[in-house]
ROLUMMI-354816 format. One line per field, with one value per residue (C-alpha): chain; y, z, x; residue in three letters. Coordinates in Angstrom, 2 decimals. Layout:
<nodes>
kette: c(A,...);
py: c(Y,...);
pz: c(Z,...);
px: c(X,...);
rest: c(ALA,...);
</nodes>
This chain:
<nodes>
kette: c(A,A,A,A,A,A,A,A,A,A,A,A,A,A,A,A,A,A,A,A,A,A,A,A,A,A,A,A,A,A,A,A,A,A,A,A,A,A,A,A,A,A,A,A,A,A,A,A,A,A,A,A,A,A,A,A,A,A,A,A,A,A,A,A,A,A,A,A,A,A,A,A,A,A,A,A,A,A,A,A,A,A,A,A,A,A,A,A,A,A,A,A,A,A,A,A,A,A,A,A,A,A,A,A,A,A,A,A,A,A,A,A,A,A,A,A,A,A,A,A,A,A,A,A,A,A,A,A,A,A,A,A,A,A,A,A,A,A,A,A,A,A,A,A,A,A,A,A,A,A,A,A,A,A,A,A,A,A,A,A,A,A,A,A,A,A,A,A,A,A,A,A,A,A,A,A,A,A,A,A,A,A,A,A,A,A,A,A,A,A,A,A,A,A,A,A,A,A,A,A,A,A,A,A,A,A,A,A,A,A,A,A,A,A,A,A,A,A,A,A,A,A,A,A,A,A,A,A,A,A,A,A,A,A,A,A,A,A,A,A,A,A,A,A,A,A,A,A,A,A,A,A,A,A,A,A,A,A,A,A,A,A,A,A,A,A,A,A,A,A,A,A,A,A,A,A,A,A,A,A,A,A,A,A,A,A,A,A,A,A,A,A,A,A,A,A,A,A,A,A,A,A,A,A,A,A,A,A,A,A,A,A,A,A,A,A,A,A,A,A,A,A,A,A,A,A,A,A,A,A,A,A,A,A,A,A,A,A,A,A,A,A,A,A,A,A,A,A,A,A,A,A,A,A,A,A,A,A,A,A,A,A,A,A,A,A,A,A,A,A,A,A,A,A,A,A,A,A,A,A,A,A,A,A,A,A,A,A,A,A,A,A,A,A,A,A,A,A,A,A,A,A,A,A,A,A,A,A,A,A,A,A,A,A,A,A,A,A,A,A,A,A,A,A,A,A,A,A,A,A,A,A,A,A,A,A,A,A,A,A,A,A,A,A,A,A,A,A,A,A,A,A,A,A,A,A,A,A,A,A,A,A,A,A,A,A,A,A,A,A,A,A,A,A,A,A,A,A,A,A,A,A,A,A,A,A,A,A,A,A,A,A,A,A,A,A,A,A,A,A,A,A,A,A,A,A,A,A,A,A);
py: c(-4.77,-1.55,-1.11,-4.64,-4.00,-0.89,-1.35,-1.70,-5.08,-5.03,-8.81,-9.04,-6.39,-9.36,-10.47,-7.66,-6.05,-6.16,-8.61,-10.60,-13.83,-14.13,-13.41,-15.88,-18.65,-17.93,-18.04,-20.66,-22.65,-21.73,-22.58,-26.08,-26.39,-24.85,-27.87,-30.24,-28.59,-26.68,-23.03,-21.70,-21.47,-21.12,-18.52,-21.57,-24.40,-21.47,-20.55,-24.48,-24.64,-21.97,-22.96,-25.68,-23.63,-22.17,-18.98,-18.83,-19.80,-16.66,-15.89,-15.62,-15.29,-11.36,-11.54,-13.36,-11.58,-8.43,-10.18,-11.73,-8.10,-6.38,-9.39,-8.75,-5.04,-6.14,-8.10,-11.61,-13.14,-12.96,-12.82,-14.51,-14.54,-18.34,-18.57,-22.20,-22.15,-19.26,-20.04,-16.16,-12.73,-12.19,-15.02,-13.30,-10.08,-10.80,-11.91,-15.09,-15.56,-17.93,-17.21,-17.72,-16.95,-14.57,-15.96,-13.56,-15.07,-18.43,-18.17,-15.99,-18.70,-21.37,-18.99,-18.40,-22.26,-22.69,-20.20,-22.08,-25.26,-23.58,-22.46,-19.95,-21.32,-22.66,-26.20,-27.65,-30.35,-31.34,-33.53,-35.51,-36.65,-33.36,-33.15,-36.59,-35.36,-32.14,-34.15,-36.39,-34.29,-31.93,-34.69,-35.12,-31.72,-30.78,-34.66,-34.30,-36.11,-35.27,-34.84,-35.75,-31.79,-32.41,-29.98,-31.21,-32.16,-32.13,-34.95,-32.87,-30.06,-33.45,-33.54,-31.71,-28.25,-29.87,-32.37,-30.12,-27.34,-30.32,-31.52,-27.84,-27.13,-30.28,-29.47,-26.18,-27.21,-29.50,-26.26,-24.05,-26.53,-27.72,-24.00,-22.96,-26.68,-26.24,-22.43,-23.18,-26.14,-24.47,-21.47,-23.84,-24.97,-21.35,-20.08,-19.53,-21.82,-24.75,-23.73,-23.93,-27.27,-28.23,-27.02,-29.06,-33.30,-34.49,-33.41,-35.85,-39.07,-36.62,-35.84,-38.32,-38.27,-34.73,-35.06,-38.09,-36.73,-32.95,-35.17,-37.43,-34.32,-32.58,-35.41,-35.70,-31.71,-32.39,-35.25,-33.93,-30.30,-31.07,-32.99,-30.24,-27.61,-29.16,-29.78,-26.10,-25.10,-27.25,-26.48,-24.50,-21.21,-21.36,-24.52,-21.93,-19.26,-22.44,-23.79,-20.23,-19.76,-22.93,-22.65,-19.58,-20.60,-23.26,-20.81,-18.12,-20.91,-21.13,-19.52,-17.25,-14.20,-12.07,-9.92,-9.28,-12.49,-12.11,-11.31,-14.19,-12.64,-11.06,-14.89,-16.37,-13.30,-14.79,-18.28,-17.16,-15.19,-18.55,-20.73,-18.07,-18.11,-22.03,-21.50,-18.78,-20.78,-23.46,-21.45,-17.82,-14.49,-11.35,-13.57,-13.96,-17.63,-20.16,-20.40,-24.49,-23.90,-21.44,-23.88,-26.49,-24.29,-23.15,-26.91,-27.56,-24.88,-26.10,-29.87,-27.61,-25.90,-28.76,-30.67,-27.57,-27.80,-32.24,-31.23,-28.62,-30.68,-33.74,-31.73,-30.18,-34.03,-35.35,-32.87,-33.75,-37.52,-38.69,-39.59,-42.82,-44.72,-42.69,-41.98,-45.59,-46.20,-43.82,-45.31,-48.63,-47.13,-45.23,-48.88,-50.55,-47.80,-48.83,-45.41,-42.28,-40.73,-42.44,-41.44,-37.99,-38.37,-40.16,-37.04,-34.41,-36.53,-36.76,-33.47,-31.56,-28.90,-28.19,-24.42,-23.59,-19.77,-18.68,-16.28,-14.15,-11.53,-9.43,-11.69,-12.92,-16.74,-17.63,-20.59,-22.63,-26.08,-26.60,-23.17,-23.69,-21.17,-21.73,-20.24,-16.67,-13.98,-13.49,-11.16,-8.09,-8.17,-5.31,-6.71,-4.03,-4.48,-6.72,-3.55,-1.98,1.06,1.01,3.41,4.34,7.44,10.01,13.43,16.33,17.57,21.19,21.64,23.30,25.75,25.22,27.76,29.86,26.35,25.35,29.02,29.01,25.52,26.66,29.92,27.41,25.26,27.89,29.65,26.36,26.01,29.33,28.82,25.29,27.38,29.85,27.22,25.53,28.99,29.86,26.91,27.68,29.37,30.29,27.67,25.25,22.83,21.63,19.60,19.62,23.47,22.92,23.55,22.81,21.87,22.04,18.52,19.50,20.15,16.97,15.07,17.42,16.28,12.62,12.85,14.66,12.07,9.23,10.64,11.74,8.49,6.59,9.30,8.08,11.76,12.33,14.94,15.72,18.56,19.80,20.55,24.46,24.07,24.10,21.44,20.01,17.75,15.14,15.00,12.64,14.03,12.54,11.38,11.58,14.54,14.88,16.50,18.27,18.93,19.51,15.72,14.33,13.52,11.67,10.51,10.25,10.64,13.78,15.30,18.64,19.88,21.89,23.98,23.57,26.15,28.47,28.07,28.35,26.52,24.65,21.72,18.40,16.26,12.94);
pz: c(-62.73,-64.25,-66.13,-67.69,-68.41,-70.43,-72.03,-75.76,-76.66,-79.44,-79.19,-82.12,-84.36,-86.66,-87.46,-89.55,-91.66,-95.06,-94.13,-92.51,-94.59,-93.85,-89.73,-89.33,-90.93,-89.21,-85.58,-86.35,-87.07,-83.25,-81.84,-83.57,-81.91,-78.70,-78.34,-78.95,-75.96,-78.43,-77.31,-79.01,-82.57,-84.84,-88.01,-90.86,-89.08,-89.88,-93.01,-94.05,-92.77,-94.54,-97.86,-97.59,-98.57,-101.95,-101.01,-99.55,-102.78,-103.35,-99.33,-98.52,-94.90,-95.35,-95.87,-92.39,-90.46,-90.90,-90.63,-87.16,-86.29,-86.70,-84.46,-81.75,-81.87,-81.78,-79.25,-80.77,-80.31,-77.65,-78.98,-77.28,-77.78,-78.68,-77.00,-77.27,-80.48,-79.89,-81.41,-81.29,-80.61,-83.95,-83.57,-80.36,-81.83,-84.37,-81.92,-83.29,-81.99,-80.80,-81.15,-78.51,-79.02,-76.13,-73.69,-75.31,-78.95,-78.11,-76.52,-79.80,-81.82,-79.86,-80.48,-84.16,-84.23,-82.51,-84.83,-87.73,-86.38,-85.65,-89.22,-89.93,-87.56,-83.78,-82.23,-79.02,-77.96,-75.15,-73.18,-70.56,-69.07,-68.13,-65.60,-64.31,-64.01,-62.27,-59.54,-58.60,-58.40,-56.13,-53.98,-53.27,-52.38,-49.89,-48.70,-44.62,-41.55,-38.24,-35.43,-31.72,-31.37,-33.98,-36.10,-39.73,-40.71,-44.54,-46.21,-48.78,-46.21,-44.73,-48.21,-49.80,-51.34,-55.35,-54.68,-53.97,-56.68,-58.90,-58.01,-58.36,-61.57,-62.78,-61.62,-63.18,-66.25,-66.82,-65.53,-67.88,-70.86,-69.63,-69.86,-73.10,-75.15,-74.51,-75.21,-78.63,-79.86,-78.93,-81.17,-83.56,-83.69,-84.33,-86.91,-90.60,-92.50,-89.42,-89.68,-93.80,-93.32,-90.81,-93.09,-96.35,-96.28,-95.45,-91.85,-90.65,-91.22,-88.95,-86.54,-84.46,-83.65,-82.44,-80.77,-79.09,-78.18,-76.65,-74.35,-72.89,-72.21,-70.03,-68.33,-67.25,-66.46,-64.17,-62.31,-61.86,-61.31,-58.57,-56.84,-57.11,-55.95,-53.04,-52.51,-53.04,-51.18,-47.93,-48.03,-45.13,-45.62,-43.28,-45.69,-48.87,-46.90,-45.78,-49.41,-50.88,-48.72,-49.21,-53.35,-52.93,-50.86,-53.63,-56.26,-54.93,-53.73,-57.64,-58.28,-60.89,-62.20,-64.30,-61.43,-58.23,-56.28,-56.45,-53.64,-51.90,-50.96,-54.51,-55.08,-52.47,-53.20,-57.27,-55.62,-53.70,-56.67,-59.27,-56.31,-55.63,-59.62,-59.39,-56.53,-58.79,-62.17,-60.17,-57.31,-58.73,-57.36,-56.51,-57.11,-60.82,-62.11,-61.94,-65.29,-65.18,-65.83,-68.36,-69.68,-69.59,-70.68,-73.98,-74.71,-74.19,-76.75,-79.11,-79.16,-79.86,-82.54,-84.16,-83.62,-84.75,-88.22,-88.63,-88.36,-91.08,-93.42,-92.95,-93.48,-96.77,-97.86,-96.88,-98.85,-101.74,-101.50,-102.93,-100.59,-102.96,-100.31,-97.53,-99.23,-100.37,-96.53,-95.76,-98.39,-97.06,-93.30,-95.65,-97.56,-93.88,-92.76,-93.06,-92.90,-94.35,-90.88,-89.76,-93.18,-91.78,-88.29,-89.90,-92.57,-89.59,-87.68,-90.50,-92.75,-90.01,-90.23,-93.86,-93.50,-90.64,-89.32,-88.40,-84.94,-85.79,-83.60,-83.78,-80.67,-81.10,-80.28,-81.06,-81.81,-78.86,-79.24,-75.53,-75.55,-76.44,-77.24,-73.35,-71.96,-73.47,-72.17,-73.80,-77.04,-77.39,-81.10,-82.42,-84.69,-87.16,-88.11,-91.51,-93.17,-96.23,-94.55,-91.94,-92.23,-89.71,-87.93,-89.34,-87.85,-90.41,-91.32,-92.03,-96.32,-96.38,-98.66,-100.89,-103.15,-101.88,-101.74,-105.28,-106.20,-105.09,-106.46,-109.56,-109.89,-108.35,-111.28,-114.02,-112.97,-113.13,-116.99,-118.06,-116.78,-118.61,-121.65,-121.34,-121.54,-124.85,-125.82,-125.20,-127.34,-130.18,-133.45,-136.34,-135.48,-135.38,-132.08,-133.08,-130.75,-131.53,-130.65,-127.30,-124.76,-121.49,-121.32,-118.24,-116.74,-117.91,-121.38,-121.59,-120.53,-122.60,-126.00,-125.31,-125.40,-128.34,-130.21,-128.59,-130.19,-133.26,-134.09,-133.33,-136.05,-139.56,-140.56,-137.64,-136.51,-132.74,-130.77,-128.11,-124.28,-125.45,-127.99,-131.29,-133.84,-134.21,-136.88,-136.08,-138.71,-137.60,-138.74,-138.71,-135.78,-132.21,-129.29,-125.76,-123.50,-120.82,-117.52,-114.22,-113.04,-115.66,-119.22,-121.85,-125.41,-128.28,-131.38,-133.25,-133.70,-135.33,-134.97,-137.32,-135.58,-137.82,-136.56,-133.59,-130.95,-131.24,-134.82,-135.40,-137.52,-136.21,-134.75,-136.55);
px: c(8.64,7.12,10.57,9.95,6.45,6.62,10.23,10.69,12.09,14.53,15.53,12.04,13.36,14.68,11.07,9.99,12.97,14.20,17.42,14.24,14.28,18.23,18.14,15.26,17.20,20.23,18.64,16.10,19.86,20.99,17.56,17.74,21.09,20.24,17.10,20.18,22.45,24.89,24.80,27.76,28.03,31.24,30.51,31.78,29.32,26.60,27.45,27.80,24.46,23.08,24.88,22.46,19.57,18.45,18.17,22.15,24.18,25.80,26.22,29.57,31.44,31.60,27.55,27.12,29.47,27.70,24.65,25.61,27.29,23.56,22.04,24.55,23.54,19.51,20.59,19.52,23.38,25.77,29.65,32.54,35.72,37.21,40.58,41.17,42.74,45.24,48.96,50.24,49.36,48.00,45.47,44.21,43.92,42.15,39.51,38.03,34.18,31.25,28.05,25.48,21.55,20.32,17.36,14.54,15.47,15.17,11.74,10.48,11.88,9.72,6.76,7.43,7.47,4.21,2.75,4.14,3.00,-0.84,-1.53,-4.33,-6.63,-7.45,-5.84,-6.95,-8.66,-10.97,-8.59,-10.80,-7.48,-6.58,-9.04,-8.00,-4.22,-4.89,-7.72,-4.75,-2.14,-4.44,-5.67,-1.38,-1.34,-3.57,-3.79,-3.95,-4.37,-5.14,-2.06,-2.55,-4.19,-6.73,-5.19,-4.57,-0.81,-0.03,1.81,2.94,4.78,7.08,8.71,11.71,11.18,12.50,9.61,6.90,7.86,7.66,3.82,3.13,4.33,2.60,-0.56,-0.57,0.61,-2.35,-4.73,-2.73,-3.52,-6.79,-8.19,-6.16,-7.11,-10.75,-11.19,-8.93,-11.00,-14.49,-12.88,-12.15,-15.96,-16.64,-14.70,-16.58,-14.62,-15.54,-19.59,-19.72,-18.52,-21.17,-23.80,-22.73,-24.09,-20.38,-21.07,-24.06,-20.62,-19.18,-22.23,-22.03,-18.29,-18.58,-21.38,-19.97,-16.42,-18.15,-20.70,-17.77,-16.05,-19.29,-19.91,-16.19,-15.87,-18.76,-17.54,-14.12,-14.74,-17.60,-14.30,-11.72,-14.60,-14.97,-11.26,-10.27,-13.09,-12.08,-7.99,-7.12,-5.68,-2.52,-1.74,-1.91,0.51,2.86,2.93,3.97,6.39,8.23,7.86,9.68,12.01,12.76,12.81,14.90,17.68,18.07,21.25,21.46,24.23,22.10,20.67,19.67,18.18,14.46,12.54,11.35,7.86,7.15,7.71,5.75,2.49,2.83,2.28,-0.98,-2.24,-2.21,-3.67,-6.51,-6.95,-7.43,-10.07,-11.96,-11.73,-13.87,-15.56,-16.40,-15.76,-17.63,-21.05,-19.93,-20.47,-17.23,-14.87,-15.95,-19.55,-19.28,-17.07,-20.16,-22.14,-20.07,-19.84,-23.04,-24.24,-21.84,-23.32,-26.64,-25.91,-24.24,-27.42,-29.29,-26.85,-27.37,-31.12,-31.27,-29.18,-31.65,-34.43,-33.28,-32.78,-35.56,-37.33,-35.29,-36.05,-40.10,-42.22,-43.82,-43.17,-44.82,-47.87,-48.55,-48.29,-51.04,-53.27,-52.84,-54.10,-57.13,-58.09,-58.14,-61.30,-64.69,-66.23,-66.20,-65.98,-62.90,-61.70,-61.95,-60.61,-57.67,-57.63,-57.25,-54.87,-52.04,-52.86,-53.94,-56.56,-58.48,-57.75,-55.56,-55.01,-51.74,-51.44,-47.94,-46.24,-43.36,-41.81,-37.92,-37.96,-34.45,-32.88,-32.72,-34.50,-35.22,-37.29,-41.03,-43.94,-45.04,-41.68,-42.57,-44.41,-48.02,-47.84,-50.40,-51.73,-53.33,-56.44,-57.87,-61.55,-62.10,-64.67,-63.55,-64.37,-62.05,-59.78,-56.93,-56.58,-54.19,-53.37,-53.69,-49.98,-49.29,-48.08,-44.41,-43.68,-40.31,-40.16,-37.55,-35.10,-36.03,-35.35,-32.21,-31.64,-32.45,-30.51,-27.28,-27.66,-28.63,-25.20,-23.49,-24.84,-23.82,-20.46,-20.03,-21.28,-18.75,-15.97,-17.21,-17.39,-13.70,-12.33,-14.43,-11.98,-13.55,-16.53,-13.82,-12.72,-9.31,-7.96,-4.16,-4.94,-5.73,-3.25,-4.64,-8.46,-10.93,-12.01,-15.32,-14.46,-12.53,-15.39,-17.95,-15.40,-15.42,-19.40,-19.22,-17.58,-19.38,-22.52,-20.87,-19.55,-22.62,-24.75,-24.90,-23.28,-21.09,-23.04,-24.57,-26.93,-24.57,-26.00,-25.12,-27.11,-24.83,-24.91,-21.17,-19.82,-17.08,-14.08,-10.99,-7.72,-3.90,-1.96,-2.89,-2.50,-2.43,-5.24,-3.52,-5.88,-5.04,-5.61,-3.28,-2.73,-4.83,-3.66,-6.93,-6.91,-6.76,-10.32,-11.78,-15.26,-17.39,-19.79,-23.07,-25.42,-25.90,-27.77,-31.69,-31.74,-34.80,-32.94,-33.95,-31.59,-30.97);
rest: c(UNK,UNK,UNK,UNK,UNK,UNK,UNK,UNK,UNK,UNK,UNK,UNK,UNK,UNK,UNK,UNK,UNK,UNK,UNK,UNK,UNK,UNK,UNK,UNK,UNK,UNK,UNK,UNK,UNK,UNK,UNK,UNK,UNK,UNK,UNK,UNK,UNK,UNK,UNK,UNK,UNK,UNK,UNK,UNK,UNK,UNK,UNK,UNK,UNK,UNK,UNK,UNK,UNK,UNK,UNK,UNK,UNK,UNK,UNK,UNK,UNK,UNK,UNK,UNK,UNK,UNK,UNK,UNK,UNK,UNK,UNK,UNK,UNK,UNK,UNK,UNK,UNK,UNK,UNK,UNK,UNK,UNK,UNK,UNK,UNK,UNK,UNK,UNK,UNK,UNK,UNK,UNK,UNK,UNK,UNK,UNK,UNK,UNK,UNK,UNK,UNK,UNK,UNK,UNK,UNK,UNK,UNK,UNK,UNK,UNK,UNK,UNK,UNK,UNK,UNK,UNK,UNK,UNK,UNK,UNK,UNK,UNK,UNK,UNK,UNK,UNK,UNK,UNK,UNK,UNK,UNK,UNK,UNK,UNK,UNK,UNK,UNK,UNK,UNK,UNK,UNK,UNK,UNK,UNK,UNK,UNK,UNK,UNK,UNK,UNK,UNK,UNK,UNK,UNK,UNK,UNK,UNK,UNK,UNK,UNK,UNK,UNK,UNK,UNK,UNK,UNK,UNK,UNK,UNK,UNK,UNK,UNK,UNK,UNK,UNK,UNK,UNK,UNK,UNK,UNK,UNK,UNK,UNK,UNK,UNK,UNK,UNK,UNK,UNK,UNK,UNK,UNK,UNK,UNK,UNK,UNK,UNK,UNK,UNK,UNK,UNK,UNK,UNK,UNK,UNK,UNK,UNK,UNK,UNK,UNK,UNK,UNK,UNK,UNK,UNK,UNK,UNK,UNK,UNK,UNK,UNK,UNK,UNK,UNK,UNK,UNK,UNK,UNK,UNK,UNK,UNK,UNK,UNK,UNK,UNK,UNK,UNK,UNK,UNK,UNK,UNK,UNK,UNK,UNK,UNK,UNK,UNK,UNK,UNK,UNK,UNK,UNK,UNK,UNK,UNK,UNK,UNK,UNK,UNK,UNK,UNK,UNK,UNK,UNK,UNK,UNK,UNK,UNK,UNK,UNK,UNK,UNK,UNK,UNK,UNK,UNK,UNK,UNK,UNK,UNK,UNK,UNK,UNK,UNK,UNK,UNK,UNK,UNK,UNK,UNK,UNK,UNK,UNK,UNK,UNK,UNK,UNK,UNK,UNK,UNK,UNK,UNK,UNK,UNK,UNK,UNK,UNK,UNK,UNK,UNK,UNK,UNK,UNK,UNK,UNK,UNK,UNK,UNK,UNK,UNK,UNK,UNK,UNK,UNK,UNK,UNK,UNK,UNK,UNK,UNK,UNK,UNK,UNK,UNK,UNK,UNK,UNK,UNK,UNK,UNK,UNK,UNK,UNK,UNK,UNK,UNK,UNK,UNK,UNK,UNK,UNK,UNK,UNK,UNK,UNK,UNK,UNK,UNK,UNK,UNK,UNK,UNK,UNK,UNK,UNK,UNK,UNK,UNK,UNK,UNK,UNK,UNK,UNK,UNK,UNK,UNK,UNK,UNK,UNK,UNK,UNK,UNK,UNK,UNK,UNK,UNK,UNK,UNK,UNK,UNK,UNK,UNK,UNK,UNK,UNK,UNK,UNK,UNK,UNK,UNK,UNK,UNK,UNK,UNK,UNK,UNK,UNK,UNK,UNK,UNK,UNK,UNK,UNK,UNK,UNK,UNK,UNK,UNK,UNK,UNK,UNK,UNK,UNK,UNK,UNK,UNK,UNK,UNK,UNK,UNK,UNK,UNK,UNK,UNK,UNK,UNK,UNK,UNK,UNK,UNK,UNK,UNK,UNK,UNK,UNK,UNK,UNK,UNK,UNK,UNK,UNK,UNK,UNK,UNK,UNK,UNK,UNK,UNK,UNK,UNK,UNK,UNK,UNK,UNK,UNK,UNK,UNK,UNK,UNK,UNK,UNK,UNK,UNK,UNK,UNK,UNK,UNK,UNK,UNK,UNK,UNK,UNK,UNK,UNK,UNK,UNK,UNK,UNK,UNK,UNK,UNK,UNK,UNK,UNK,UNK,UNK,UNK,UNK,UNK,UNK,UNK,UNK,UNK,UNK,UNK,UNK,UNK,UNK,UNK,UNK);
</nodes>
């Protein structure tokens, strides 16, 4: 079992390789065939069926034989030699094969299909009927009477072994769907795309509906898991070890030549291990809460929230709409009064208070409608007096000295400065920057040119004070150069600058 477990499995090499798009086709063509009982597969019946496709014009029989040859060694297809068709010894020798998908490539094609078939997001569905199907087929199975002893005799233990596999496998298959429907659609509910949708107008047509379809399915989870609670809850245990052992008896008298017969009591412990999940999805274990009621309770949140989102979405509408209407309503109730004072009782009734005051706290209330103000715990506020000369109490801090770190700072970046200087410095010739002389340029000095001629182009006489302090002049010349620097090449224009003055010149800067 380890062995299995931990093993590599080449059979889904096929799904992610560069021949990809032509293995899929070809063993999607012996799944289709395998769903119509046709296991073996001729190479010209594939290739005819490939020749069908756009992709396969120019796919010839040499193509798919080395195609089928590399699934054989991934061990997707099983070859076998066809011998009915033999007229000499050359015909045999040549060793004409069938095709035959292998097990594990026929159950990844059923999942690739599935995926296919589920899209980007969840399925499911709350099937009500579910519950119904796996209620009756549970009340068959542990259905008992008493015997002359008093002890209880099960129906279900007088019939043949096929017959009770079969009520067990049916039973768990609506469990197995019941549980993986639900959790899919409530999924669904949840995903981003699902909850932009609630919150847009076209949801309240919807509203209903949903609301509708998750209530019929609580109320039916409750009536039909109180039932199978109590059923589970009742079944004896020497019925549990009885119905194990004759399951596996059925399925190890399944004959089959690709191994060792399995061991009937691994089978028979695999039966007691999915019948004590069934009495934990609706009982609970180790004081933990039953699967069925957080199921309830999930679904129950969801209906919720989706009320939560249809009562937004009114609200923002019905502040949209006037309220004409409304207030010529009230004045009606105002022109009925025949005092000022009811006037005023009627005033505080639908306006409320004149000048209300508003308590707030730092408390979390949530979301949850069914919560009120009374649930929480009482909140201590802190009320700080209404005197201008209030002031709060502050503890006197100690004043750090930082004049050794913005020493150093300083020297850091004066150093940093001189060094940039030096640079300019070292492509200046005859108080000329030519760039077709340049050979290979600093980062900086790239960067420090570019500004140059930003500024310089932007100055009525193409002039600019440099950070160094000269005063350059921008003068375009013929053709273009490269700017070599150690994080790649750049192509500009060919450039000279003039160096006007030294640094320290008063000349203003235009």
């Amino acid at each position: 079992m380890d062995d299995l477990l931990y093993r590599r499995i080449p059979e889904t090499a096929y799904l992610d390789t560069e021949n990809t798009p032509r293995y899929r086709a070809i063993l999607r063509f012996f799944f289709e065939q395998h769903e119509r009982l046709r296991h073996y597969l001729f190479p010209e019946e594939i290739l005819a069926h490939l020749h069908q496709l756009p992709r396969f014009q120019g796919y010839g029989m040499a193509d798919l034989q080395a195609d089928l040859n590399a699934l054989v060694e991934k061990k997707n297809l099983n070859p076998r030699q066809d011998t009915t068709r033999v007229t000499s010894i050359h015909d045999f020798k040549n060793k004409r094969f069938r095709y035959q998908a292998t097990p594990y490539t026929i159950e990844i094609e059923r999942l690739v299909r599935k995926l296919a078939q589920l899209g980007q997001g969840f399925g499911g569905s709350l099937e009500i009927t579910l519950f119904d199907s796996l209620l009756q087929r549970l009340k068959l199975l542990v259905s008992s009477e008493k015997d002359a002893d008093g002890k209880p005799r099960f129906s279900i233990l007088q019939e043949p072994d096929d017959k009770i596999y079969q009520l067990w496998s049916e039973m768990f298959d609506c469990f197995r769907k019941m549980g993986e429907n639900a959790s899919d659609y409530l999924a669904h509910l949840k995903t981003e795309k699902v909850e932009e949708r609630m919150q847009t107008e076209a949801f309240l047509v919807y509203k209903d509906a949903f609301k509708r379809y998750l209530e019929n399915f609580v109320v039916q989870l409750q009536r039909a898991a109180a039932h199978i609670e109590q059923l589970l809850g009742g079944t004896d245990p020497t019925f549990v070890e009885a119905l194990a052992g004759r399951l596996a008896r059925h399925e190890a008298a399944i004959p089959r030549l690709d191994g060792d017969p399995p061991d009937p009591e691994e089978l028979a412990q695999g039966y007691r291990l999915k019948w004590r999940a069934l009495y934990e999805w609706f009982h609970g274990t180790d004081g933990r809460r039953s699967e069925w009621l957080s199921l309830q309770d999930e679904t129950t949140d969801t209906i919720r929230r989706l009320t939560r989102f249809a009562q937004r979405i009114g609200e923002r509408l019905l502040h949209a709409h006037g309220r004409r209407k409304d207030y010529l309503h009230l004045a009606k109730w105002f022109a009925r009064l025949d005092s000022l004072e009811e006037a005023h009782q009627l005033s505080g009734v639908v306006f409320g208070v004149e000048r209300p005051r508003h308590l707030t706290t730092e408390h979390e209330f949530g979301d949850d409608t069914d919560v009120t103000i009374w649930h929480h715990p009482p909140a201590v506020v802190k009320v700080k007096p209404s005197v201008r000369t209030f002031r709060e109490r502050s503890r006197p801090n100690p004043v750090h000295s930082y004049a050794n770190e913005r020493d150093a700072l300083l020297r850091a970046h004066l150093r940093q400065k001189e060094s940039e200087r030096q640079l300019v410095e070292r492509i200046i010739r005859d108080r000329r920057i030519v760039l077709s002389d340049l050979d290979h340029v600093d980062p900086y000095i790239r960067k420090t040119l570019l500004d140059w001629i930003g500024r310089c182009t932007a100055s009525p006489r193409n002039q600019t004070r440099a950070e160094t302090g000269h005063r350059v002049r921008l003068a375009a010349e013929e053709g273009r150069v490269l700017l070599e620097s150690e994080d790649g090449l750049m192509e500009m224009p060919n450039y000279t600058f003039s160096i006007i003055d030294n640094p320290g010149s008063h000349e203003s800067n235009p």
